[in-house]
N, CA, C and O atoms as CSV, one atom per row, in Angstrom:
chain,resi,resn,atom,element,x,y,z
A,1,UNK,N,N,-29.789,25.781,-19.734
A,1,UNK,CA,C,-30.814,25.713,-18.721
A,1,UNK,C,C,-30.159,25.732,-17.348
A,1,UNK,O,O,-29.149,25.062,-17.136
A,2,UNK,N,N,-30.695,26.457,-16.456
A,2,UNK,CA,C,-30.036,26.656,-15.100
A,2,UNK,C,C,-30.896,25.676,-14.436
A,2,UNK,O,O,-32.058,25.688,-14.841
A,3,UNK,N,N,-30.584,24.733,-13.410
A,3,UNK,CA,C,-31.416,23.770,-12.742
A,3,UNK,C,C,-32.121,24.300,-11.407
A,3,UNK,O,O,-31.716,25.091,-10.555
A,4,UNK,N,N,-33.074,23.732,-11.501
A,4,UNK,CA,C,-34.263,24.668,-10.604
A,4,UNK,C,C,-33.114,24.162,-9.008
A,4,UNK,O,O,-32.315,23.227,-8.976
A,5,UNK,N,N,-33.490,25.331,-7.671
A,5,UNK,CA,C,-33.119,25.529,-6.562
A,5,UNK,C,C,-34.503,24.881,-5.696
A,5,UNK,O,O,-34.637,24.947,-4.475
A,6,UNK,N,N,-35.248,24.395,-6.433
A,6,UNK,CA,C,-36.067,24.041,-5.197
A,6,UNK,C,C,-36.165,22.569,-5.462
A,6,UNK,O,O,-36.688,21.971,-6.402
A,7,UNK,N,N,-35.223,21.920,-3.885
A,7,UNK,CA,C,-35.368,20.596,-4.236
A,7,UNK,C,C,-36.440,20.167,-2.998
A,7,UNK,O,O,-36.865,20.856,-2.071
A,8,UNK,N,N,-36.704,18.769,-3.348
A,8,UNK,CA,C,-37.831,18.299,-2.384
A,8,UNK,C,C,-37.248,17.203,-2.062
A,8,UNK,O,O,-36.713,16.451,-2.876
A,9,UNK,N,N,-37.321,16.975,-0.504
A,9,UNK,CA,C,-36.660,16.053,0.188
A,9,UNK,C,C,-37.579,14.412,0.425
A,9,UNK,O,O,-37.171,13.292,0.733
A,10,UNK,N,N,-39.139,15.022,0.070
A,10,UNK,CA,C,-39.968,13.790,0.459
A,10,UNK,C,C,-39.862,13.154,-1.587
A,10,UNK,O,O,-39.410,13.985,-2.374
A,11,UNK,N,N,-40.272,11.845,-2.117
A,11,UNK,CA,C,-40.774,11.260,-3.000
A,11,UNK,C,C,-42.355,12.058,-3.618
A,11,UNK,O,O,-43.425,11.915,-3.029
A,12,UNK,N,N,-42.203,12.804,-4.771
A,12,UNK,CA,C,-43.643,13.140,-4.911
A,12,UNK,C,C,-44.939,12.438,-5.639
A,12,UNK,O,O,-46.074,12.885,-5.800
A,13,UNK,N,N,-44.312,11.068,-6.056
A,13,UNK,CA,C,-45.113,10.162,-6.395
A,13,UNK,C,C,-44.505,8.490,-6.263
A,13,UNK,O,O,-43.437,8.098,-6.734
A,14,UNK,N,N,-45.337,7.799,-5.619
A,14,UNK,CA,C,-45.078,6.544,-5.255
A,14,UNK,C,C,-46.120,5.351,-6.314
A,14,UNK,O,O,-47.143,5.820,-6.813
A,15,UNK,N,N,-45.870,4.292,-6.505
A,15,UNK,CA,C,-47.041,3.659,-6.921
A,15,UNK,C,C,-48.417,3.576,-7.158
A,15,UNK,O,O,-49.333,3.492,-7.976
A,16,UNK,N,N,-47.838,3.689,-5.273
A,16,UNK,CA,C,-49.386,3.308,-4.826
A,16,UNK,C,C,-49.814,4.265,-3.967
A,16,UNK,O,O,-50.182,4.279,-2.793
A,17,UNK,N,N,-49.700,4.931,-4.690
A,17,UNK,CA,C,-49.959,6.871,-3.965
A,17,UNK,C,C,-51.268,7.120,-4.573
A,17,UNK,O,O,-51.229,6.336,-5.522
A,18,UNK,N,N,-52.505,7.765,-4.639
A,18,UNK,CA,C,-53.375,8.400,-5.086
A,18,UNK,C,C,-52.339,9.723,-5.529
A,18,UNK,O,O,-53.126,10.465,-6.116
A,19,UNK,N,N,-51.322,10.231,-5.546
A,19,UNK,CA,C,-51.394,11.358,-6.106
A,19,UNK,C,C,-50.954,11.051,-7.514
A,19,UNK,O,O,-50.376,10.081,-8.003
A,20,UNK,N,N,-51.431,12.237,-8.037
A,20,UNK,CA,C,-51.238,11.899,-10.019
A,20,UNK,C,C,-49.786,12.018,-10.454
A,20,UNK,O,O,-49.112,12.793,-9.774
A,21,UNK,N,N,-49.214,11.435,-11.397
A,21,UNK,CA,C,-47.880,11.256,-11.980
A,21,UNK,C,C,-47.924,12.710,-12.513
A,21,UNK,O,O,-48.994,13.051,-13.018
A,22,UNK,N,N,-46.817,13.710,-12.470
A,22,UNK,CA,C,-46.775,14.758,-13.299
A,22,UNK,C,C,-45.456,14.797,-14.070
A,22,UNK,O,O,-45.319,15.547,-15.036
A,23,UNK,N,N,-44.420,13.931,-13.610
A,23,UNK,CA,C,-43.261,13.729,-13.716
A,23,UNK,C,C,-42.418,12.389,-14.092
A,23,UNK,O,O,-42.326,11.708,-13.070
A,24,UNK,N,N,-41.800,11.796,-15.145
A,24,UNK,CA,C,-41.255,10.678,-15.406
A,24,UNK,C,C,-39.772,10.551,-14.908
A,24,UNK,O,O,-39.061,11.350,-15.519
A,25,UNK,N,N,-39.336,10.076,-14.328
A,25,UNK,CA,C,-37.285,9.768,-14.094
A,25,UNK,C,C,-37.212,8.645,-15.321
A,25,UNK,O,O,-37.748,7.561,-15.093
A,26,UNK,N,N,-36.584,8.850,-16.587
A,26,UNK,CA,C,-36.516,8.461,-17.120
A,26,UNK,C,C,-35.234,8.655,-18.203
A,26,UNK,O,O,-34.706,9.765,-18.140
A,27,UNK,N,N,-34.745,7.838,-19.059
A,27,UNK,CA,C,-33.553,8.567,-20.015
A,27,UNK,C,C,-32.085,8.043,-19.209
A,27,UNK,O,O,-31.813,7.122,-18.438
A,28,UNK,N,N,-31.424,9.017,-19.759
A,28,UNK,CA,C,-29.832,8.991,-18.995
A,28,UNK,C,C,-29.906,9.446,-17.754
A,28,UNK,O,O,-30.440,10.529,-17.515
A,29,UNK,N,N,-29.222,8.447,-16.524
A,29,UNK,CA,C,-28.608,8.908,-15.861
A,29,UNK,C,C,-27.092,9.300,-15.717
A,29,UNK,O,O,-26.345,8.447,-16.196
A,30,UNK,N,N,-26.344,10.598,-15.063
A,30,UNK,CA,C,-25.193,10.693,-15.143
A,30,UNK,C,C,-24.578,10.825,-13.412
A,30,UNK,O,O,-25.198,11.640,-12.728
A,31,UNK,N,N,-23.955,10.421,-13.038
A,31,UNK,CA,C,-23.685,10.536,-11.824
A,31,UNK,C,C,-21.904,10.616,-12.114
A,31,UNK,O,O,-21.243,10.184,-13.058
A,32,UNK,N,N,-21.522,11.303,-10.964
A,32,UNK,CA,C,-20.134,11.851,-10.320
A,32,UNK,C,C,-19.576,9.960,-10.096
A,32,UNK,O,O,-20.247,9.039,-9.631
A,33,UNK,N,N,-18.453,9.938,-10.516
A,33,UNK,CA,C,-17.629,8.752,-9.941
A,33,UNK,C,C,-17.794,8.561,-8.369
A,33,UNK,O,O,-17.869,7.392,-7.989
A,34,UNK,N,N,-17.858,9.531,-7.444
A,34,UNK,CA,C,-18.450,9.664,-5.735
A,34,UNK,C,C,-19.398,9.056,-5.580
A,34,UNK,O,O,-19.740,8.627,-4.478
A,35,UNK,N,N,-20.261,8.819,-7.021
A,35,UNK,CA,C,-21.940,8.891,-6.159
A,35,UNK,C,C,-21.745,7.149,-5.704
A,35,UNK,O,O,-22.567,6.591,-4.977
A,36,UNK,N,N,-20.420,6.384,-6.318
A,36,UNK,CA,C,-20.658,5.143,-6.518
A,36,UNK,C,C,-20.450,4.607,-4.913
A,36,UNK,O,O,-20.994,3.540,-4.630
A,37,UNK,N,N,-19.725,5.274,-3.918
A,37,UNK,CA,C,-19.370,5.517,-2.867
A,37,UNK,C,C,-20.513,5.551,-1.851
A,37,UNK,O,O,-20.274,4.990,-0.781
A,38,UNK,N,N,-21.853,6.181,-2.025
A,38,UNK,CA,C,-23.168,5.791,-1.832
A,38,UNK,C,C,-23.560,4.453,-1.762
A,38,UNK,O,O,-24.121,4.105,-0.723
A,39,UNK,N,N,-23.381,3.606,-2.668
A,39,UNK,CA,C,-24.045,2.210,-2.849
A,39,UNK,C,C,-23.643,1.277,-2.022
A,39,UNK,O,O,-22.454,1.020,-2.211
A,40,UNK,N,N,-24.097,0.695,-1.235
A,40,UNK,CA,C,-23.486,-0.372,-0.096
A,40,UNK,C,C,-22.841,-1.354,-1.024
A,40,UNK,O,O,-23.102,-1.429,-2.225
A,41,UNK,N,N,-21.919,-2.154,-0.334
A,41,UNK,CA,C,-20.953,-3.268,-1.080
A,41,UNK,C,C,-21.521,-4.250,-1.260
A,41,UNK,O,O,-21.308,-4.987,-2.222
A,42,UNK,N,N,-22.347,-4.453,-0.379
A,42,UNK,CA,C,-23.326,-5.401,-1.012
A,42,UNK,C,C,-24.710,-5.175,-0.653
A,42,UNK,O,O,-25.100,-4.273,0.088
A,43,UNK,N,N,-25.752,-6.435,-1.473
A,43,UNK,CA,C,-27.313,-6.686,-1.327
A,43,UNK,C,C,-27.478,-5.322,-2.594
A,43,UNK,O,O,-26.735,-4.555,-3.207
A,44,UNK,N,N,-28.961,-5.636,-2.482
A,44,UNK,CA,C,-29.428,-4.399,-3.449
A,44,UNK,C,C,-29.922,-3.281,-3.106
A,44,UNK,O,O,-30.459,-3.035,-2.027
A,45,UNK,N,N,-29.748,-2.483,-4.093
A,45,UNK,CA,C,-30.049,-0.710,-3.389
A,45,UNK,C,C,-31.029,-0.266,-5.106
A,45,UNK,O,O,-31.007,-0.501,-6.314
A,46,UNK,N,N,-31.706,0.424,-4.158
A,46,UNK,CA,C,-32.864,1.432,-4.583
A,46,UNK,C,C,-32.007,2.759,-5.269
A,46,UNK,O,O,-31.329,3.507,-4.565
A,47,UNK,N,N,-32.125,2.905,-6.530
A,47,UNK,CA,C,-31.838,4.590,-6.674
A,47,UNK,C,C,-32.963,5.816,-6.133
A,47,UNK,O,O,-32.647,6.880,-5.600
A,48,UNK,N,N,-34.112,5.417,-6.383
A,48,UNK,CA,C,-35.172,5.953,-6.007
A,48,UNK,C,C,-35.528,6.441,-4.261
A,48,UNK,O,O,-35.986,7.499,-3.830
A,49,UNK,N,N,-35.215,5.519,-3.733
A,49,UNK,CA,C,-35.507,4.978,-2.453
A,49,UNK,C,C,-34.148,5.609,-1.539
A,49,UNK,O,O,-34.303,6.550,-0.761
A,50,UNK,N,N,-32.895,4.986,-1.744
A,50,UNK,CA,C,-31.708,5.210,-1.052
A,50,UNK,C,C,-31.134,6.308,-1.812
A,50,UNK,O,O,-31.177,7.466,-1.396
A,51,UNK,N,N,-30.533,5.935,-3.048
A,51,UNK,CA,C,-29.807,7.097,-3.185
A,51,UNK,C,C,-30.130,8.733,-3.378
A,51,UNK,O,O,-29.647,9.689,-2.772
A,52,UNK,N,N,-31.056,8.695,-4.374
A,52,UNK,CA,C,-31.387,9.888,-4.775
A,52,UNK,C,C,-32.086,10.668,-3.552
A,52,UNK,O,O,-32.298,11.849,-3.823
A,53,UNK,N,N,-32.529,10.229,-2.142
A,53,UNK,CA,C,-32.792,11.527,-1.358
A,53,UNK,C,C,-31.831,11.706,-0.652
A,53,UNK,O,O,-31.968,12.635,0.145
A,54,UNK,N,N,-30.540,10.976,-0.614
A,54,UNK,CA,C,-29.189,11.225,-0.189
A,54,UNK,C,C,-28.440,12.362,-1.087
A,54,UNK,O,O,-27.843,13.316,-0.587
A,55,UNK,N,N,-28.554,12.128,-2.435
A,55,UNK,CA,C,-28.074,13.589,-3.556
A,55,UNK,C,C,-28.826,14.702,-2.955
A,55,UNK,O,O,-28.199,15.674,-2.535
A,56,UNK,N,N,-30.371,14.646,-2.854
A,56,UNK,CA,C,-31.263,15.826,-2.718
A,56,UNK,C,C,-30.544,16.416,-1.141
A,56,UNK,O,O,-30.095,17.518,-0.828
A,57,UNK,N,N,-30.662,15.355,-0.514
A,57,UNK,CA,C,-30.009,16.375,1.015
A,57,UNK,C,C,-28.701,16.930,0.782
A,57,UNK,O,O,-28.316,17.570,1.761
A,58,UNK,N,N,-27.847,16.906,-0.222
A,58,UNK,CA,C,-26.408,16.880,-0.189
A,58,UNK,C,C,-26.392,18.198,-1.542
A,58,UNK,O,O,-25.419,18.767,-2.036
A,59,UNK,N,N,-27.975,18.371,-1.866
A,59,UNK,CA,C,-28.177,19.505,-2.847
A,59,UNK,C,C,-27.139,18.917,-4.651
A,59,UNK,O,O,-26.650,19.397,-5.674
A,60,UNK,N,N,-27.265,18.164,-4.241
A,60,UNK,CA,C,-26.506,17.543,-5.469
A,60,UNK,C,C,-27.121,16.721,-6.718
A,60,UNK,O,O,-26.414,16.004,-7.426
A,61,UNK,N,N,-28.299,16.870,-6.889
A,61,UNK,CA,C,-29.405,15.946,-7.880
A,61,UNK,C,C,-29.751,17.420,-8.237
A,61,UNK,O,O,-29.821,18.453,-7.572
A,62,UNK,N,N,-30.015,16.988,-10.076
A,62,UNK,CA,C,-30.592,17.815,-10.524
A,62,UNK,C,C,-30.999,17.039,-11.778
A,62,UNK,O,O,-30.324,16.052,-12.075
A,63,UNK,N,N,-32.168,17.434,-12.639
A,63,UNK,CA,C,-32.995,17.344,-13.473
A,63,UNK,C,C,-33.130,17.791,-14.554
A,63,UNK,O,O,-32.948,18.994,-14.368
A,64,UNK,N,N,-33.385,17.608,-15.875
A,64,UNK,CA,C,-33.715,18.486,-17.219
A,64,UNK,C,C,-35.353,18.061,-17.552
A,64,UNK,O,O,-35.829,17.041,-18.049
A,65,UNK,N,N,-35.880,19.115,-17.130
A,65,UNK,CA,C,-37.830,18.316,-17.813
A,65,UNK,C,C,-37.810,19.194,-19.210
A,65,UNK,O,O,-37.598,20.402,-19.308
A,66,UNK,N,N,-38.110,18.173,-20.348
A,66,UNK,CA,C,-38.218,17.754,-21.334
A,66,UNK,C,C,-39.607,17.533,-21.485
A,66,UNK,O,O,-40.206,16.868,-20.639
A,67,UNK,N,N,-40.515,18.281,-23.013
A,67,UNK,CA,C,-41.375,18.077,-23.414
A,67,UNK,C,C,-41.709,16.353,-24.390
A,67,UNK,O,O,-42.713,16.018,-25.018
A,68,UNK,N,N,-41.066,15.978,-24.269
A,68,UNK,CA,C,-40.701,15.008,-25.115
A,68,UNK,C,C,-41.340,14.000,-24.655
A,68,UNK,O,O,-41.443,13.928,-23.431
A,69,UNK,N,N,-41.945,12.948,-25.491
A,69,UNK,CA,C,-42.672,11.992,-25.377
A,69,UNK,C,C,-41.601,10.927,-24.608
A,69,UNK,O,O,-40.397,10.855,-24.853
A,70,UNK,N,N,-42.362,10.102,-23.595
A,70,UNK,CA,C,-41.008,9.223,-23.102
A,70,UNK,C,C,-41.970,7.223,-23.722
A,70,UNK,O,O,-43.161,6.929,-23.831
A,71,UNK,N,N,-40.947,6.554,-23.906
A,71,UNK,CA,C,-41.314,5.478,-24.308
A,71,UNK,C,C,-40.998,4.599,-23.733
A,71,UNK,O,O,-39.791,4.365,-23.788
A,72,UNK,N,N,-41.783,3.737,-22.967
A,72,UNK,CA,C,-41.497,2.916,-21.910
A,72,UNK,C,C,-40.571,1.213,-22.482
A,72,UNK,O,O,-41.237,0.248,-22.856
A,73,UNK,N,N,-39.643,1.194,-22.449
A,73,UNK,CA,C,-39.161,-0.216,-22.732
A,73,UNK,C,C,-38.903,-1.206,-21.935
A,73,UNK,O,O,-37.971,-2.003,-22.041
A,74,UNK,N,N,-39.701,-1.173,-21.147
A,74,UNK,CA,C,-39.341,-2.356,-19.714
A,74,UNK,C,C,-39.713,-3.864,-20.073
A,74,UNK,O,O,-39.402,-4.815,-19.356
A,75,UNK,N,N,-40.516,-3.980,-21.436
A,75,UNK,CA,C,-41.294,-5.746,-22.065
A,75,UNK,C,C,-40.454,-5.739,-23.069
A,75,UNK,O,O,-39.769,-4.743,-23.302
A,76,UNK,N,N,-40.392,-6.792,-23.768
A,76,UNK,CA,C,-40.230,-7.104,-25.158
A,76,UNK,C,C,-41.019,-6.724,-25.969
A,76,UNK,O,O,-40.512,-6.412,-27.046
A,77,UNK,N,N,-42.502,-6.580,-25.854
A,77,UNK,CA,C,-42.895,-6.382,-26.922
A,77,UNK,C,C,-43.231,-4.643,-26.703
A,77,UNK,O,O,-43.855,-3.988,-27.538
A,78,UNK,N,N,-42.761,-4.159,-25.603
A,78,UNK,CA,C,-42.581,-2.685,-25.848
A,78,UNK,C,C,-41.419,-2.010,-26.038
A,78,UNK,O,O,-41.314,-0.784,-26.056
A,79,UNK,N,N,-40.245,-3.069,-26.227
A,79,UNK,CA,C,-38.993,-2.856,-26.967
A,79,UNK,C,C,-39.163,-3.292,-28.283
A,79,UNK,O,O,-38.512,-2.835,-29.222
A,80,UNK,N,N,-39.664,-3.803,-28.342
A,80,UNK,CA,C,-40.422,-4.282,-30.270
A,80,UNK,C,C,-40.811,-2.981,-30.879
A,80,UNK,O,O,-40.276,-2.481,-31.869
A,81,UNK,N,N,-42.200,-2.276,-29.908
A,81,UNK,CA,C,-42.927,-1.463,-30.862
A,81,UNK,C,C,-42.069,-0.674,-30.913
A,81,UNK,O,O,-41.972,-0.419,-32.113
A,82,UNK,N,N,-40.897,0.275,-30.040
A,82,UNK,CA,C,-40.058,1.364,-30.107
A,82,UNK,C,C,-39.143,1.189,-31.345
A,82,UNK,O,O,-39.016,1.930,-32.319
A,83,UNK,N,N,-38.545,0.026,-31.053
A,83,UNK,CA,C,-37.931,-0.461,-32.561
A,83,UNK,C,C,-38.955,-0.275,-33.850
A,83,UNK,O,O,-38.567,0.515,-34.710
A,84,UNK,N,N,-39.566,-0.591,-33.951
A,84,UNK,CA,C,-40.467,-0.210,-35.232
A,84,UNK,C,C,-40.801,1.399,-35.307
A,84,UNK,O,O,-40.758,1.898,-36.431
A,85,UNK,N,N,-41.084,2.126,-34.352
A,85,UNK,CA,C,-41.178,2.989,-34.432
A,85,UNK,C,C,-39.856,4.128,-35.094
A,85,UNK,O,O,-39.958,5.061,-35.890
A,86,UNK,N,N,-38.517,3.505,-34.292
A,86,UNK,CA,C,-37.999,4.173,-34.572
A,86,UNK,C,C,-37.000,3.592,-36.173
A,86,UNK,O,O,-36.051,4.099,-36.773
A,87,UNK,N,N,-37.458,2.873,-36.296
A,87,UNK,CA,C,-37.120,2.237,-38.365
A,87,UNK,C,C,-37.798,3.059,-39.064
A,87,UNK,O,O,-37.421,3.411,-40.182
A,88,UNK,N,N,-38.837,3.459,-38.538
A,88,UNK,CA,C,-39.581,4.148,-39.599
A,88,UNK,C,C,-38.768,5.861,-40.192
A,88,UNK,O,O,-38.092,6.507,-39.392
A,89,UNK,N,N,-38.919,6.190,-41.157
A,89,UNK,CA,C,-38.694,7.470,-41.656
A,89,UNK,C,C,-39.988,8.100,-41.661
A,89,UNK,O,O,-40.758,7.836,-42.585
A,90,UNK,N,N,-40.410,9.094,-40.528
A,90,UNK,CA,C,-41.153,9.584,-40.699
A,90,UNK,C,C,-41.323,10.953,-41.193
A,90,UNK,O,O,-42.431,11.487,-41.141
A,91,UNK,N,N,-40.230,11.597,-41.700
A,91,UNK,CA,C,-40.296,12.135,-42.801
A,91,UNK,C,C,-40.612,12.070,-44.184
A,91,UNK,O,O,-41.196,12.950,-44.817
A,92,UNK,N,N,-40.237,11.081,-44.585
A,92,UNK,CA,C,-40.605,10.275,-46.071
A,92,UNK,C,C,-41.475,9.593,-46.137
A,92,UNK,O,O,-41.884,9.258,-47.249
A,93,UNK,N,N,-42.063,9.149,-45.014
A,93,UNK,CA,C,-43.399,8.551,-44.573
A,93,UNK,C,C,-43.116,6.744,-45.183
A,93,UNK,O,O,-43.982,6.099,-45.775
A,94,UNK,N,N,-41.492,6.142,-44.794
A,94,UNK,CA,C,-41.451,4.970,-45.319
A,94,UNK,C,C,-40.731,4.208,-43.955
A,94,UNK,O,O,-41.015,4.514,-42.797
A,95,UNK,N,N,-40.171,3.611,-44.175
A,95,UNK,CA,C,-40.030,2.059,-43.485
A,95,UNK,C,C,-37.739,2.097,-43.929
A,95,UNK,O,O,-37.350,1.576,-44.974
A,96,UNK,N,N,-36.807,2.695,-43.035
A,96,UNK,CA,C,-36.222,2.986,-43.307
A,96,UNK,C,C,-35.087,1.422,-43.775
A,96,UNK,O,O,-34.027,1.483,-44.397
A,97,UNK,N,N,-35.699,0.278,-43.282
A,97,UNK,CA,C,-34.731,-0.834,-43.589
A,97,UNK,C,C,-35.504,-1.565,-44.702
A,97,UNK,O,O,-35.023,-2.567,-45.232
């Protein structure tokens, strides 16, 4: 896959935006040993916020969109259901442990 050339410098969905989600940042991130050089030495930093429109101006962020269902694990009990989900053999239609 060649990574798309059109980057966007503004955020295209915020929280608390009325505009609709079309897009998840989600999965692996991989970053250059440099990018760590970005992060102030101290307090906390935003990837969203600080870094990543620092990559986009520097043409250096890029993306893979994936049809793939994404599964949110940010609770326990939505790290529970993923775990169950993914025990299951759903090929054999059984319960793999």
């Amino acid at each position: 896959m060649r990574p798309s050339t059109n980057f966007c410098a503004e955020p295209i969905y915020e929280k608390d935006s009325r505009n609709s989600l079309v897009y998840v940042e989600a999965g692996v991130l991989a970053f250059r040993k440099s990018c760590l050089d970005l992060i102030p030495k101290s307090g906390a930093t935003s990837l969203e916020n600080e870094i990543f429109p620092l990559l986009i101006q520097q043409r250096q962020l890029a993306a893979y969109v994936t049809a793939q269902r994404f599964y949110d694990i940010g609770t326990p009990e939505r790290l529970k259901a993923i775990e169950h989900f993914l025990a299951h053999d759903h090929r054999a239609d059984t319960i793999s442990n």
